[in-house]
C-alpha positions as CSV (number, residue, x, y, z in Angstrom):
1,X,-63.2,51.7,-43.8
2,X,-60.3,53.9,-45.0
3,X,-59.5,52.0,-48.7
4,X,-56.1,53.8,-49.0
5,X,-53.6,52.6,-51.3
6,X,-49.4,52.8,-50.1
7,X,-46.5,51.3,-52.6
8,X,-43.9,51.2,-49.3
9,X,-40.7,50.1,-52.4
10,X,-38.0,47.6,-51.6
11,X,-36.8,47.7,-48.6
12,X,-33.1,48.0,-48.2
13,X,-30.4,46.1,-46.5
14,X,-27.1,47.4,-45.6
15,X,-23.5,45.9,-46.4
16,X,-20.1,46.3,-46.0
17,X,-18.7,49.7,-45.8
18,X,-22.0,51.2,-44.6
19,X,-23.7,50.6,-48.1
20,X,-26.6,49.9,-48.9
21,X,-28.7,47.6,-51.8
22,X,-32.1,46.2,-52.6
23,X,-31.0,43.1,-53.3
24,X,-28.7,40.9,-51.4
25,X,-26.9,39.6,-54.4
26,X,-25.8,43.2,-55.8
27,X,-24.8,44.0,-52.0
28,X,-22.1,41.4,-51.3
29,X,-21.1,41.3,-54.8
30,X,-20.2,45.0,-54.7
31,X,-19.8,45.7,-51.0
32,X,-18.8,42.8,-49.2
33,X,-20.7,41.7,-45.8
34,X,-21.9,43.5,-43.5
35,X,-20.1,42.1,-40.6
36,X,-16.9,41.0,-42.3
37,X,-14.5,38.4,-41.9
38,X,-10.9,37.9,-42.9
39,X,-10.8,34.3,-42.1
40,X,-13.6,32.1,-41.6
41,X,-13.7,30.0,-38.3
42,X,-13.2,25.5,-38.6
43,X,-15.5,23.2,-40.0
44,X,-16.1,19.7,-39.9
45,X,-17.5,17.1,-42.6
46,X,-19.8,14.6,-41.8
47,X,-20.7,12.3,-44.9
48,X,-20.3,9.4,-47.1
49,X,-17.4,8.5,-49.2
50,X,-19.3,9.5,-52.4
51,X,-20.6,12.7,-50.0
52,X,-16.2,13.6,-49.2
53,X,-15.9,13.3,-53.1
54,X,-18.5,15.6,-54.8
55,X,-17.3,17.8,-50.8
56,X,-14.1,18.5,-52.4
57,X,-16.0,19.7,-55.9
58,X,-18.1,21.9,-54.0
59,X,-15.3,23.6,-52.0
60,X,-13.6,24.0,-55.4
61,X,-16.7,26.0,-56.7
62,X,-17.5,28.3,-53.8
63,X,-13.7,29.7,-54.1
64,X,-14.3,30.7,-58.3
65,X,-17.3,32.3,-60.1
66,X,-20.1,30.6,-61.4
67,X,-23.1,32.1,-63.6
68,X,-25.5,30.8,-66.5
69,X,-24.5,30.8,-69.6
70,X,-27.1,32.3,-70.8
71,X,-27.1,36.3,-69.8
72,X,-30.4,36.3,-70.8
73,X,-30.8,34.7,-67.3
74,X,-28.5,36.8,-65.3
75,X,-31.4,39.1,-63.7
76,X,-33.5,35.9,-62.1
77,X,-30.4,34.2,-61.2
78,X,-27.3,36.3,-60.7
79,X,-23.5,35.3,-61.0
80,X,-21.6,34.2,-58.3
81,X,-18.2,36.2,-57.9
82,X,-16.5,33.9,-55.9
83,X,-17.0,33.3,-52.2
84,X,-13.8,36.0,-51.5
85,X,-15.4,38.2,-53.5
86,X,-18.8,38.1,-51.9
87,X,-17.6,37.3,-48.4
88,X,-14.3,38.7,-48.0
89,X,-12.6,35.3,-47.0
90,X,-11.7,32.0,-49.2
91,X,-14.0,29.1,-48.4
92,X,-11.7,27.1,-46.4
93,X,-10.9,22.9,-46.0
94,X,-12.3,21.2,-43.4
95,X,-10.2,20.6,-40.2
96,X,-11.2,17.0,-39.8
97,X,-13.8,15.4,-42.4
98,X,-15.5,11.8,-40.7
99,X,-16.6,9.0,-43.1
100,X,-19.7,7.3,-42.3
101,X,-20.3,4.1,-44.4
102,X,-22.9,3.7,-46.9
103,X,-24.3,0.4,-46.2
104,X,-25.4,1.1,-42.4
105,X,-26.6,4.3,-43.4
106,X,-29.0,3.0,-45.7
107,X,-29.8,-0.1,-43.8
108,X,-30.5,2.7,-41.0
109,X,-32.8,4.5,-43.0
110,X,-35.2,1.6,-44.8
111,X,-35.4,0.7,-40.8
112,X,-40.0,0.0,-40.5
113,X,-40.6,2.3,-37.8
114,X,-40.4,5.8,-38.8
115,X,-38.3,7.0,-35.2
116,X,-36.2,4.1,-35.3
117,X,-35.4,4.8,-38.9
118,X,-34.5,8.4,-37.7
119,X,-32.9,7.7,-34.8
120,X,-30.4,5.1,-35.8
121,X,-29.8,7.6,-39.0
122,X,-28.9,10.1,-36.8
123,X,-26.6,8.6,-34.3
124,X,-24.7,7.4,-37.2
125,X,-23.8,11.6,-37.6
126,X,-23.6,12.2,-34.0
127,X,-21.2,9.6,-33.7
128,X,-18.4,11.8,-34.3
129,X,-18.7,14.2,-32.4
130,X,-18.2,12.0,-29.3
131,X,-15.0,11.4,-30.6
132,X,-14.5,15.5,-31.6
133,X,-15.0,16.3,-27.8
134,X,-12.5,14.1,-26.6
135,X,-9.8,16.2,-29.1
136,X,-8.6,19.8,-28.3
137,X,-10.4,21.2,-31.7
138,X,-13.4,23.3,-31.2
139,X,-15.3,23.4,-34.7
140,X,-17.8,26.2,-35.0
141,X,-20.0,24.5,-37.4
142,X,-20.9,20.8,-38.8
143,X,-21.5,19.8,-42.4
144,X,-23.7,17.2,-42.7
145,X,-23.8,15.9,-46.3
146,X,-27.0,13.6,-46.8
147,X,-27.0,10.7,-49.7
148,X,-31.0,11.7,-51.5
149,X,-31.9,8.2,-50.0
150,X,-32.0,9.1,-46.2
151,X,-33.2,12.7,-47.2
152,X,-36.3,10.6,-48.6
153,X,-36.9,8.1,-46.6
154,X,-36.1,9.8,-42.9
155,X,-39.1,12.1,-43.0
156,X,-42.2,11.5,-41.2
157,X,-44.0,10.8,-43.3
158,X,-42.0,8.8,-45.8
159,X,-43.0,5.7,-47.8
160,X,-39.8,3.3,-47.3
161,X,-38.6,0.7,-50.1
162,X,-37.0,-2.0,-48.3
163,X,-33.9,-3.7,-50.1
164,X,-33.7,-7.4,-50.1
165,X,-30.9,-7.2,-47.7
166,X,-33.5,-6.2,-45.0
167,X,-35.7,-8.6,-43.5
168,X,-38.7,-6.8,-43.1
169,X,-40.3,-9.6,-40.9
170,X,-37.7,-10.2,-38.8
171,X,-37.8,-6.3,-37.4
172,X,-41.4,-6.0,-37.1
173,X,-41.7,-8.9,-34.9
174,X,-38.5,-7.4,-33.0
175,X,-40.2,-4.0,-32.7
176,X,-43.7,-5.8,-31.9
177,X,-41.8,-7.7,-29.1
178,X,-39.9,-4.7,-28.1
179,X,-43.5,-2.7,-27.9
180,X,-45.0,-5.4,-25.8
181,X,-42.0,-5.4,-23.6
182,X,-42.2,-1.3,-22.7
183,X,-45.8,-2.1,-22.2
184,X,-44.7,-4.9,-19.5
185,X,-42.1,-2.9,-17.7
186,X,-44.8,-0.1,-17.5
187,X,-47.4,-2.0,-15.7
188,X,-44.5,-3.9,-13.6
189,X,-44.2,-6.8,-15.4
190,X,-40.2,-7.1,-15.8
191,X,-40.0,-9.9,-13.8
192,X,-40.1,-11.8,-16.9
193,X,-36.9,-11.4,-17.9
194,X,-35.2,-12.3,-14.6
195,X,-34.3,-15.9,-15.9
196,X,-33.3,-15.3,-19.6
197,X,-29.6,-14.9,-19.9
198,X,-30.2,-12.3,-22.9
199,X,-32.2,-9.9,-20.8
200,X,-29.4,-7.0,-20.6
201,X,-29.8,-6.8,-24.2
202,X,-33.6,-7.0,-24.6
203,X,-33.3,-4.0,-21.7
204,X,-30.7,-2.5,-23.4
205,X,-32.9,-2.6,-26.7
206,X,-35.9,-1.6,-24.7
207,X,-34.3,2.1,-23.7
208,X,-32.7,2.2,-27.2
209,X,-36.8,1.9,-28.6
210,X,-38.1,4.2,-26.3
211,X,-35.6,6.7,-26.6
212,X,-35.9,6.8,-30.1
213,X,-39.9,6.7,-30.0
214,X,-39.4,10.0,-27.6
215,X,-37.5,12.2,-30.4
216,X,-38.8,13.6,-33.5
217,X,-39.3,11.0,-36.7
218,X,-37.7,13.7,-38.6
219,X,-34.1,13.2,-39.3
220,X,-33.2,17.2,-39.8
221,X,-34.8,18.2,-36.9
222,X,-33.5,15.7,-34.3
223,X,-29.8,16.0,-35.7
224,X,-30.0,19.7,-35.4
225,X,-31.9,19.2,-31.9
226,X,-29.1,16.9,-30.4
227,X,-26.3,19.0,-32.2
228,X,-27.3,21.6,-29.4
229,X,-25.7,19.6,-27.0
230,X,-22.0,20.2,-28.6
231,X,-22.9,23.9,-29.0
232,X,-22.8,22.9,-32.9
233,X,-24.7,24.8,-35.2
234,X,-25.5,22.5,-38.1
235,X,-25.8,22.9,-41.7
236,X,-27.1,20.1,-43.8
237,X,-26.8,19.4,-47.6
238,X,-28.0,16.8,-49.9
239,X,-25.3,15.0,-52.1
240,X,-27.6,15.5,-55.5
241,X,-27.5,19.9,-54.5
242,X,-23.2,19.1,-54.7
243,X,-23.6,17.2,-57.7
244,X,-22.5,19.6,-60.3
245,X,-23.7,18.7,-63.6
246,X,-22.8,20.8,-67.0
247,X,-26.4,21.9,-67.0
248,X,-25.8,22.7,-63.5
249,X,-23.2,24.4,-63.9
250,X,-23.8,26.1,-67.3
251,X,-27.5,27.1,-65.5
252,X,-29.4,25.7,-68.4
253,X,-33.2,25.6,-68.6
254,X,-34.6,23.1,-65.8
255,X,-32.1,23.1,-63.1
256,X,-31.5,25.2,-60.6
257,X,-28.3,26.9,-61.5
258,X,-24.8,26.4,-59.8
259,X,-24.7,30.1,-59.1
260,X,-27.9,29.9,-57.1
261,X,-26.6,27.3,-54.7
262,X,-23.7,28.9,-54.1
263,X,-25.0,31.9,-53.4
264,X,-28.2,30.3,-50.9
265,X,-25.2,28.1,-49.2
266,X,-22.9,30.7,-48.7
267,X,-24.9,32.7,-47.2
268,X,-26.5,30.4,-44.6
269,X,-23.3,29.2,-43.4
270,X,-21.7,32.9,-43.2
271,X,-24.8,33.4,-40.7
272,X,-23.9,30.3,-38.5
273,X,-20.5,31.1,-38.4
274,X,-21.7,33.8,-36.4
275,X,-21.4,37.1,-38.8
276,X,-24.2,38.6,-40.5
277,X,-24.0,39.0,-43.8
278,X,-26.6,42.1,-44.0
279,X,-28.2,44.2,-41.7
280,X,-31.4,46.7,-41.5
281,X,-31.2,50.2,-41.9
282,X,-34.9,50.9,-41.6
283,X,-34.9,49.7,-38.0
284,X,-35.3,51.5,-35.0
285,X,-33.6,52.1,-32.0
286,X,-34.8,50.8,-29.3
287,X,-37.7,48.2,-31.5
288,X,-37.8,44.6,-31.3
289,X,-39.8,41.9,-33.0
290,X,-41.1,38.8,-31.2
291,X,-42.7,35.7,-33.3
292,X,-44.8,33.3,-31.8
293,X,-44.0,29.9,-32.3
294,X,-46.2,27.3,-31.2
295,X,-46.3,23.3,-32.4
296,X,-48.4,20.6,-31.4
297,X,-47.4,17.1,-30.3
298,X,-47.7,14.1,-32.0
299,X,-50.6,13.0,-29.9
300,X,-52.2,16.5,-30.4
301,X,-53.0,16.8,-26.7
302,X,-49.7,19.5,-26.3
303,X,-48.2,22.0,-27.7
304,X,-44.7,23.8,-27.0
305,X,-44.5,27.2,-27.5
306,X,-41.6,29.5,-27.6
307,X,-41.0,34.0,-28.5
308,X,-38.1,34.2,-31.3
309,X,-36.7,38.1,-30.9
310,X,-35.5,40.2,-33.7
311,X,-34.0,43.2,-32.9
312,X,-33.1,46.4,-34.8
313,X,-29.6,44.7,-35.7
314,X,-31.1,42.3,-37.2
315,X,-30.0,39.5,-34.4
316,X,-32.6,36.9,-33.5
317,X,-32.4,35.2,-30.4
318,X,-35.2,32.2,-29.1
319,X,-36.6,32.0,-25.7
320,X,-37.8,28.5,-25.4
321,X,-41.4,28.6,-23.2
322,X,-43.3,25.2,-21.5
323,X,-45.0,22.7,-22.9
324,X,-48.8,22.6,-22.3
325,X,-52.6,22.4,-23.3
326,X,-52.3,25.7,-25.4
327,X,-54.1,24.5,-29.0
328,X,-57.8,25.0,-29.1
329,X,-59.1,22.7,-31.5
330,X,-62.3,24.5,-31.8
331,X,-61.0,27.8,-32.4
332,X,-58.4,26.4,-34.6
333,X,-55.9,28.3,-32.4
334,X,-53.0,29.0,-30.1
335,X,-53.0,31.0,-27.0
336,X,-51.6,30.9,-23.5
337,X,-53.5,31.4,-20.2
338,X,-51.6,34.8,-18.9
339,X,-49.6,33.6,-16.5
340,X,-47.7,31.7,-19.2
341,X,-47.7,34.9,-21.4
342,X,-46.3,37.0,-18.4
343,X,-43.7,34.0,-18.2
344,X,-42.6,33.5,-21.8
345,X,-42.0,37.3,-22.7
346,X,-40.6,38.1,-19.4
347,X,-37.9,35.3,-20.0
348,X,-37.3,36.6,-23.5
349,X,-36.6,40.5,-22.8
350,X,-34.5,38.6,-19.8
351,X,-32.3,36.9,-22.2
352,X,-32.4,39.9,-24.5
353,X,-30.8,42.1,-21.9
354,X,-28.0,39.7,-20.9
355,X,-26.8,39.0,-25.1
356,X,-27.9,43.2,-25.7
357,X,-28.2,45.1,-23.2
358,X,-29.7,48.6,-25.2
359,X,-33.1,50.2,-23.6
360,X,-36.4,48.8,-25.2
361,X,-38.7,51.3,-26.2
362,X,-41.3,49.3,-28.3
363,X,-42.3,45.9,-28.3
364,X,-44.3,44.2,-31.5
365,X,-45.9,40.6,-31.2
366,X,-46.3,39.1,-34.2
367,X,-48.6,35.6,-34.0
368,X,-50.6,33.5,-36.7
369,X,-53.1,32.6,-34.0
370,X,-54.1,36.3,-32.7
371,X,-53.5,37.1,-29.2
372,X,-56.5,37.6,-27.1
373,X,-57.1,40.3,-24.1
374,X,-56.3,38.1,-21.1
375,X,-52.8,36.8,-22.8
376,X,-52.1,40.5,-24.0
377,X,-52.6,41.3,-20.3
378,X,-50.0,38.4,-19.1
379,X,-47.9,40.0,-21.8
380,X,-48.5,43.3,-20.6
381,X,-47.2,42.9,-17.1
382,X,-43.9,41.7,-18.7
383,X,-42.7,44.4,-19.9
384,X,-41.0,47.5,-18.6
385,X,-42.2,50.6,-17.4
386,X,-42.4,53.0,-20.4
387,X,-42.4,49.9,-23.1
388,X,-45.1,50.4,-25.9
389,X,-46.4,46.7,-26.4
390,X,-48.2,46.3,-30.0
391,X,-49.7,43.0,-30.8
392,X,-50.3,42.0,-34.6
393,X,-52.4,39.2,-36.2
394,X,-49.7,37.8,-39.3
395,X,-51.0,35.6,-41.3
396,X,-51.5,34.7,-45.3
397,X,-55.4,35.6,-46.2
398,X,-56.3,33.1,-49.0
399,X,-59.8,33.5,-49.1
400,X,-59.3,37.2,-49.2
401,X,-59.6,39.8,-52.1
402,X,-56.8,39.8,-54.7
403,X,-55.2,43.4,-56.2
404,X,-53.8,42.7,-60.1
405,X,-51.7,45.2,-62.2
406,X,-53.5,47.0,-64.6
407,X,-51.9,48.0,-67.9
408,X,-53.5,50.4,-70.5
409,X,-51.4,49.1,-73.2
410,X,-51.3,45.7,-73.1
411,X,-49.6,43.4,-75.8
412,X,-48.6,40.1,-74.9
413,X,-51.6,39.4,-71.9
414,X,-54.8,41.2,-71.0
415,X,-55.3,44.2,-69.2
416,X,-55.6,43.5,-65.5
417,X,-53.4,40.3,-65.7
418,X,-50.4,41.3,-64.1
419,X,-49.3,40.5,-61.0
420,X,-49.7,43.2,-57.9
421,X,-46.2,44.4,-57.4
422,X,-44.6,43.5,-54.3
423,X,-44.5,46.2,-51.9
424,X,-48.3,47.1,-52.0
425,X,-49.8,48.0,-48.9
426,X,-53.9,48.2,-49.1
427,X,-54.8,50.1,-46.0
428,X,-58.8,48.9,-45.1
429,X,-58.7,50.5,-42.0
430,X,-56.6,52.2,-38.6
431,X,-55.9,48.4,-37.4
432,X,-56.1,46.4,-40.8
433,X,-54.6,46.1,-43.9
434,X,-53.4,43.4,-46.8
435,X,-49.7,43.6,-47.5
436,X,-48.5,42.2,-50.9
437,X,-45.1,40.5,-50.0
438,X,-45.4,38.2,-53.0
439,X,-45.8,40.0,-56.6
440,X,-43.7,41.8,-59.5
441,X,-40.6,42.4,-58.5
442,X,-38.7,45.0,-61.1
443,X,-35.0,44.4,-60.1
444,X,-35.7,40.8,-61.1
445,X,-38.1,42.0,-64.1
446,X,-40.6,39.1,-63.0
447,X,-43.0,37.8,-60.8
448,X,-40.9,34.3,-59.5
449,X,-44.4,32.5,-57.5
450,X,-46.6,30.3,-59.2
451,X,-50.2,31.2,-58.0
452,X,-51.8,34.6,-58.2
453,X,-50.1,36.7,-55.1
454,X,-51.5,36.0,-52.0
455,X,-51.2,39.2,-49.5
456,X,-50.6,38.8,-45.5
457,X,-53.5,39.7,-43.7
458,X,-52.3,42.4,-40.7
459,X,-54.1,43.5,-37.8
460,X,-53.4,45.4,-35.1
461,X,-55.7,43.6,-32.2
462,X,-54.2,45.5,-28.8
463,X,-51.9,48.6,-28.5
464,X,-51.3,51.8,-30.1
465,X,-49.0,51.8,-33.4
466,X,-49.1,53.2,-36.8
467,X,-50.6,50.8,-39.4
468,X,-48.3,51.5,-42.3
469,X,-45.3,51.5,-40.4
470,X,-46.0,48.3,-39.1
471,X,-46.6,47.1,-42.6
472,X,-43.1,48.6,-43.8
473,X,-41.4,46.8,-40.8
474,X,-43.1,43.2,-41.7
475,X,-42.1,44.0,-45.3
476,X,-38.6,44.4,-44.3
477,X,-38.5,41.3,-41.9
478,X,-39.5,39.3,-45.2
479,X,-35.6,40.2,-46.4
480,X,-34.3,38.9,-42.6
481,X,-33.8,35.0,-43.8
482,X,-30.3,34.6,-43.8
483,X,-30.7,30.7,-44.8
484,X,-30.7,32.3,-48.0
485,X,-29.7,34.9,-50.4
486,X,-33.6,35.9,-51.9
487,X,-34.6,39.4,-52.5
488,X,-37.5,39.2,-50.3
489,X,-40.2,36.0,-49.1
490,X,-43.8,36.1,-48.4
491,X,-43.8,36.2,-45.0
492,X,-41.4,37.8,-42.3
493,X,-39.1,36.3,-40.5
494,X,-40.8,36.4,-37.5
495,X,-44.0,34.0,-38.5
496,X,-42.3,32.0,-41.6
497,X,-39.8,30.1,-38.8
498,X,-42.7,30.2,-36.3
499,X,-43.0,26.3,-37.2
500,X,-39.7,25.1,-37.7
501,X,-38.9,26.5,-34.1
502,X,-41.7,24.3,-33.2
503,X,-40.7,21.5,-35.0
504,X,-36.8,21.5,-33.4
505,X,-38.6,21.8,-30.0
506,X,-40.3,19.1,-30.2
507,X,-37.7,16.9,-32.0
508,X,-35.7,16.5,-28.7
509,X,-38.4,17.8,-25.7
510,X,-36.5,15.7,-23.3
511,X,-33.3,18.3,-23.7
512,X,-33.3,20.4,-20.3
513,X,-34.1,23.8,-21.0
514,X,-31.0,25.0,-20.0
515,X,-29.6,23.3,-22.7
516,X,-31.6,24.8,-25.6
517,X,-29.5,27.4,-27.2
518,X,-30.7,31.1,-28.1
519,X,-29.4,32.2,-30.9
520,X,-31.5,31.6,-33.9
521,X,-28.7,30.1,-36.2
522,X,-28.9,26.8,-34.1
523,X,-32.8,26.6,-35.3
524,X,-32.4,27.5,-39.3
């Protein structure tokens, strides 16, 4: 047990011009992107009526500045300069907007089964963009403005309020028939709709059930799933974030300020346009970072697993892998037999030499599960000749030991009740250490969690690396979230999406895999 202390600082990020900035705000206010832009590529508007309307606002607000009244707040939540200021390009109008009407939506989304509800919410969006294809426009990104009401309700698991229009009885003995039916046609039974004139419908609502009973009860997910398919990154928003109140907008007490929202969408949708709006300067050449993302089935019998990439530029790319028995329910765990470890990483550095290209010289796995000896093995065999293959245990440890501030002169609280600042590194020994992602942070004079700071738990389990830099590369992958502008998150990039690549996977796991898309703005 070593018991050595490191503060590793801030990491920083470079922008435009080659400069560089802790703090994502300060850098594209002052310096512009990193990869700029002088014109932004098309969009297209998917909403209601009401969405179109506070649209139109929205656009207004993202071309002029926006800060809190209060200067007082200024430090927590930092003006907005205007998205040519912090961008380099005006936000621009969509090139086509597509209404979808109010009434079916919500009748859509109060629907009593939780993937039918879903599914016919979601064709509603995806219904334009079968007329889109048949036009010469080639969008490079949907907006997908959400009333609260489907946001709510089209989750899985949401507790619907039926209106009076819907006739709740009526649809659970349709999708109690339509159950029994599937049943019927599996054990060969379809004969009894030979001589009912209406049987092309009931078969017609029969596919219709079990299609939507095969994607993912989550409206997000599937619509970003099936967007795929149009080679459509997708960036949804909820009408009440484009409601712009005064106390919005003035960024009083109790809301989250307008600047704020501008600055979080902004930057997500610079990123799915395809540029990023910072980069890494403390990478190194020739050093990638590959997540492990796993998610179990609904029936909890599979899981699908896939390796998201990060590479010293700060591009992410995801490999999708098979679907399988990997969870072990006593363990608590995730790991693949070798074969299927030798499989999933040699597909990734595959796809990372056709989009890069560059030598690889190091190779860091980063998994909440832990990988043991027979998958680091499969792993092994993966990788080049001359590659150093490091695999790290991530993962938040809260029953772990907790590190507080200590001041000698306190006024206000007591000594020792400060938080840790972020940036702590508390080396236990060569292959272990807690890293304090979560704590004071001084260019925001505050700690901003609720909860005493919990630290990430790293281990080194197989392959020679040094401990601290692997700590100072996880503590800059925390800053690599381009879905919004934050100074820094708990957890890198790497684990934090580990799920949500999960999630999308399983939202549509009848898409062929040549159809799943690599780069990681299709997944955020």
């Amino acid at each position: 047990m070593s018991e050595k202390f490191h503060f590793l600082g801030e990491p920083l990020l470079q922008f435009g011009h080659g400069q560089t900035a802790e703090d994502p705000h300060d850098g594209l206010a002052l310096f512009g992107p990193a990869e700029p832009r002088t014109q932004l590529p098309d969009n297209i508007v998917i909403g209601t009526a009401k969405g179109m309307e506070l649209w139109k606002e929205w656009c207004s607000a993202l071309n002029a500045p926006a800060a809190c009244v209060d200067s007082g707040r200024h430090r927590a939540w930092p003006p907005f300069p205007g998205y040519d200021v912090a961008f380099g390009a005006r936000w621009p109008n969509p090139i086509r907007s597509f209404a979808i009407d109010a009434s079916k939506l919500s009748d859509a989304s109060r629907k009593t089964d939780k993937f039918e509800r879903s599914f016919a919410v979601a064709n509603l969006y995806m219904e334009p963009l079968d007329r889109l294809s048949k036009m010469d426009m080639r969008p490079a990104l949907a907006i997908c403005i959400v009333p609260d009401e489907v946001y709510e309700n089209c989750r899985p698991n949401s507790a619907v309020v039926f209106s009076e229009r819907s006739d709740t009885a009526r649809t659970k003995e349709v999708a109690n028939f339509l159950r029994k039916a599937i049943d019927d046609r599996s054990s060969g039974q379809i004969r009894m709709f030979d001589d009912d004139p209406s049987a092309a419908a009931v078969l017609s609502q029969i596919d219709e059930f079990e299609e939507a009973r095969g994607l993912s009860p989550d409206f997000r997910r599937q619509l970003k799933a099936r967007m795929m398919t149009h080679e459509l990154p997708l960036q949804l928003i909820k009408e009440s974030t484009l409601s712009v109140t005064p106390q919005v907008r003035n960024g009083e007490k109790g809301t989250n300020p307008l600047s704020d929202r501008l600055w979080n969408f902004g930057t997500a949708v610079y990123y799915k346009y395809g540029s990023k709006p910072w980069k890494t300067p403390w990478a190194r050449d020739g050093v990638c970072y590959v997540g492990l993302a796993y998610k179990l089935t609904e029936d909890g019998r599979n899981a699908c697993c896939a390796a998201q990439m990060f590479l010293d530029s700060g591009d992410g790319m995801v490999f999708v892998g098979e679907f399988g028995p990997w969870y072990s329910a006593d363990r608590g765990e995730f790991h693949l037999p070798p074969d299927k470890a030798e499989a999933l990483l040699r597909g990734t550095i595959e796809t990372y030499k056709q989009e890069d290209g560059r030598p690889l010289r190091e190779i860091f796995l980063h998994a909440r599960s832990g990988i043991d000896s027979e998958e680091y093995d499969g792993f092994s065999r993966a990788c080049p000749a001359g590659v150093n293959l490091v695999a790290i245990r991530v993962r938040q440890d809260r029953a772990g030991l907790r590190l507080f501030r200590y001041d000698e002169n306190p006024t206000v609280t007591k000594r020792g009740q400060h938080p840790v600042q972020r940036g702590v590194f508390w080396e236990r020994s060569e292959r272990h250490g807690l890293l304090f992602t979560n704590g004071f942070k001084p260019r925001i004079g505050t700690y901003d969690g609720f909860e005493v700071p919990v630290p990430l738990a790293i281990t080194i389990q197989h392959g020679s690396a040094d401990l601290v830099q692997v700590a100072r590369d996880i503590l800059g992958l925390t800053k690599l979230n381009y879905n919004s502008c934050q100074l820094g998150e708990g957890q890198p990039i790497t684990v934090k999406y580990s799920d949500r690549v999960g999630e999308i996977l399983l939202a549509n796991p009848g898409l062929p895999r040549d159809k799943w898309k690599h780069n990681f703005k299709y997944y955020t």
